[in-house]
KOLNURO-853579 format. One record per residue (C-alpha): residue number from 1; residue in one letter; x, y, z. Coordinates in nm, 3 decimals. Layout:
<dotis>
@k NUM	r a	u X	v Y	w Z
...
</dotis>
This chain:
<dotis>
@k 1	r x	u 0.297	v -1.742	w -1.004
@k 2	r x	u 0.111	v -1.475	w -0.859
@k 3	r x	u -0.210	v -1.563	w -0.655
@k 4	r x	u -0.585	v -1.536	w -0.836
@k 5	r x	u -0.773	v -1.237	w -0.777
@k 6	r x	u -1.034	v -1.510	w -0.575
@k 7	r x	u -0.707	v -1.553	w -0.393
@k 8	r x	u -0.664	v -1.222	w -0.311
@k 9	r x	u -0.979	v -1.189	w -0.225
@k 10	r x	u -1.040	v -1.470	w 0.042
@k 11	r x	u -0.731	v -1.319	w 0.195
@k 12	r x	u -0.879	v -0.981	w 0.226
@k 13	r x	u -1.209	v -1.152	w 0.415
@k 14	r x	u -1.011	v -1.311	w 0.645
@k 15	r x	u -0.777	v -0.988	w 0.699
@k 16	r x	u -1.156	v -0.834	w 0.754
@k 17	r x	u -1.196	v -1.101	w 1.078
@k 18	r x	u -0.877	v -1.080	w 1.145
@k 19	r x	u -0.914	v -0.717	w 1.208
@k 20	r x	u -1.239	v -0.769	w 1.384
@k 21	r x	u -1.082	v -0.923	w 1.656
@k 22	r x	u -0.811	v -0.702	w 1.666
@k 23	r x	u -1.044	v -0.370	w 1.732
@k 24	r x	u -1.276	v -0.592	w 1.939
@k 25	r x	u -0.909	v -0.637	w 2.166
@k 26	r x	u -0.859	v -0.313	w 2.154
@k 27	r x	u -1.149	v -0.200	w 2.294
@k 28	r x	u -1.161	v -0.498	w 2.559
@k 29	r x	u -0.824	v -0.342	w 2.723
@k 30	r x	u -1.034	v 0.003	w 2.767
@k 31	r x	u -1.408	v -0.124	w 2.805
@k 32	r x	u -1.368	v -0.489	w 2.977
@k 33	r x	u -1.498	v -0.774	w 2.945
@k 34	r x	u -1.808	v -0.676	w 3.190
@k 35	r x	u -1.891	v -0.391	w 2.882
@k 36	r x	u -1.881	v -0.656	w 2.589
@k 37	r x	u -2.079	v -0.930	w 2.799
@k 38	r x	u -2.348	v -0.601	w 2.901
@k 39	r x	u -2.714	v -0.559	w 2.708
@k 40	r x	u -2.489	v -0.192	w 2.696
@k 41	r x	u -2.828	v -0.030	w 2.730
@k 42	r x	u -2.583	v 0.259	w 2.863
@k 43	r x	u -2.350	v 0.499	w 2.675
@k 44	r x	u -2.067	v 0.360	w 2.443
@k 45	r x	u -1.798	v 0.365	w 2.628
@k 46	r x	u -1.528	v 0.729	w 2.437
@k 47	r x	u -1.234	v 0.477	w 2.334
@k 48	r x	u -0.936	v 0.685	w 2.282
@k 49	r x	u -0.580	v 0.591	w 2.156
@k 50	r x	u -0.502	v 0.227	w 1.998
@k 51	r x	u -0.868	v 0.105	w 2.040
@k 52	r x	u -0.969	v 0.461	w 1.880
@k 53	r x	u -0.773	v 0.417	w 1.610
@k 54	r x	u -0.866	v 0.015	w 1.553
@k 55	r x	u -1.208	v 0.135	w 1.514
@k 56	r x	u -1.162	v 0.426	w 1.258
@k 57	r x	u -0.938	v 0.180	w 1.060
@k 58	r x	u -1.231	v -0.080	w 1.065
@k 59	r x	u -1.480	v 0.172	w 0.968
@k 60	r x	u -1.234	v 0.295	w 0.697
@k 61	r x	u -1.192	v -0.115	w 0.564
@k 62	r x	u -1.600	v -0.125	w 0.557
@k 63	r x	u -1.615	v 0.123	w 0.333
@k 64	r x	u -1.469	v -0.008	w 0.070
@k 65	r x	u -1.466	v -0.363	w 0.096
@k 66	r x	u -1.790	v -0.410	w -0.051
@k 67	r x	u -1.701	v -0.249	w -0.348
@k 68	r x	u -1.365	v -0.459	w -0.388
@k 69	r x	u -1.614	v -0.752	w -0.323
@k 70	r x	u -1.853	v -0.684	w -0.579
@k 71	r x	u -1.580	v -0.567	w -0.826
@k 72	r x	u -1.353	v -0.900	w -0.770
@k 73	r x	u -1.673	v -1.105	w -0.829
@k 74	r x	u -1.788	v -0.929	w -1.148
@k 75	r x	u -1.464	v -0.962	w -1.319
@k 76	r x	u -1.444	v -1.335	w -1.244
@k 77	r x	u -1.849	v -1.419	w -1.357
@k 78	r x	u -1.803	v -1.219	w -1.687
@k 79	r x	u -1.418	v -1.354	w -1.755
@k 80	r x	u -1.256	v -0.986	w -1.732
@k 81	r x	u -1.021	v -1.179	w -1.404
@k 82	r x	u -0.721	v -1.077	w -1.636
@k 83	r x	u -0.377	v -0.910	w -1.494
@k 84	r x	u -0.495	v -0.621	w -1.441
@k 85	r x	u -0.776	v -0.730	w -1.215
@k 86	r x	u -0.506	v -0.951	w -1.000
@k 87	r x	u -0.260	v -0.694	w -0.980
@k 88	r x	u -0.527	v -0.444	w -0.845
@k 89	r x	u -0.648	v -0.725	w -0.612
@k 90	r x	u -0.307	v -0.804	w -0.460
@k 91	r x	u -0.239	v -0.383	w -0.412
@k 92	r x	u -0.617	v -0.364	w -0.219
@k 93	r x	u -0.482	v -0.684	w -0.002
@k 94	r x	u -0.186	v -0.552	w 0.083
@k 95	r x	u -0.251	v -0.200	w 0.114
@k 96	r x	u -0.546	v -0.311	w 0.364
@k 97	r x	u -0.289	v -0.535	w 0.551
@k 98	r x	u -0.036	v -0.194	w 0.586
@k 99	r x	u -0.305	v 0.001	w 0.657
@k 100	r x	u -0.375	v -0.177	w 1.002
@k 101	r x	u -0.079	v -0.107	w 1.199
@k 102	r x	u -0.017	v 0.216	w 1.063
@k 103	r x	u -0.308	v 0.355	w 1.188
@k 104	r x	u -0.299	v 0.125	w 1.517
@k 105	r x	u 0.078	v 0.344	w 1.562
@k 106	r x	u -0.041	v 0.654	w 1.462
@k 107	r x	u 0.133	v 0.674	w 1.144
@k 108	r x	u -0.079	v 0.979	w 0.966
@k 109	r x	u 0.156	v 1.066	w 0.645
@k 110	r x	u 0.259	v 0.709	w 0.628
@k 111	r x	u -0.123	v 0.565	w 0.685
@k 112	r x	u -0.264	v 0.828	w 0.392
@k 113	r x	u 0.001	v 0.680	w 0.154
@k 114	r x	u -0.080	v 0.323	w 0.203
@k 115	r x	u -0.446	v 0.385	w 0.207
@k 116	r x	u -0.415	v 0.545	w -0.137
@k 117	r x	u -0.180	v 0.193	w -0.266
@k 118	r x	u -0.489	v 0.025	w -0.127
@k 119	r x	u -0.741	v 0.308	w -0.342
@k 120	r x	u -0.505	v 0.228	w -0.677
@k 121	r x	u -0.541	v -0.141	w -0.637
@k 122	r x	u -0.892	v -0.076	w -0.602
@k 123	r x	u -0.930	v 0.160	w -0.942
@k 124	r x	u -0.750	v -0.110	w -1.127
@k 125	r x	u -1.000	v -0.368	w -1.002
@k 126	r x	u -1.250	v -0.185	w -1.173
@k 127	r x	u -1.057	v -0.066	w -1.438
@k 128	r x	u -1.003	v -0.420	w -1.539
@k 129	r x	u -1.400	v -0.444	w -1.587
@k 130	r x	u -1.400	v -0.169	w -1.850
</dotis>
C-alpha cells in the first residue's frame, strides 16, 4: 500500500532538515566553524563547488516547498487526498530526494530531469484539487 500524501509529506519536511544540515556541512568544510559561531558582521564568505551547489539546491527546494505544503494540506482539509494527489506527492518526495546529490555531483542534464519529475509530482498535487 502506497504511503498517504501526509506521509509523503512529513517525509519531504524532514528531507528539508535533512538537507539543512547537509548545506550547513558543506559550507562548514569551506567557512569553519570560527565563521558559523561569528556575529559574521563581515562578508559572506564566496562558497564555490559542493557547498555552492548545496546552497543553490536548498534555495531551489524553498521555492517550492511551500507550495507542495499548502497544496498537500488543501487536498487533505477539503477530502480531494485521492490517487492522484498521493501519486503527485510521492513524485515531489522523491524527485526532491534525487535532486540532492545530483546537484551536490554536478549532474546538470541529469539534475534538470529530476527536478522536472519533482515539478510533475507537483502539477498533479494540484491537479488533484481541481
Amino acid at each position: 500500500m502506497m504511503p498517504s500524501s501526509l506521509v509523503w509529506l512529513s517525509f519531504t519536511l524532514v528531507l528539508a532538515v535533512v538537507q539543512l544540515f547537509l548545506t550547513s556541512a558543506a559550507c562548514r568544510r569551506q567557512d569553519g566553524v570560527q565563521w558559523a559561531t561569528s556575529n559574521r558582521d563581515g562578508e559572506a564568505p564566496r562558497y564555490t563547488g559542493v557547498a555552492a551547489r548545496m546552497r543553490r539546491a536548498q534555495a531551489n527546494f524553498q521555492e517550492t516547498l511551500p507550495i507542495f505544503i499548502g497544496a498537500v494540506l488543501v487536498a487533505h482539509v477539503a477530502g480531494r487526498d485521492g490517487s492522484l494527489v498521493t501519486w503527485g506527492a510521492g513524485l515531489y518526495f522523491l524527485g526532491r530526494l534525487a535532486y540532492i546529490p545530483a546537484y551536490a555531483l554536478g549532474l546538470g542534464s541529469i539534475r534538470s530531469l529530476i527536478w522536472g519529475v519533482s515539478m510533475i509530482g507537483l502539477f498533479l498535487v494540484l491537479g488533484g484539487l481541481i
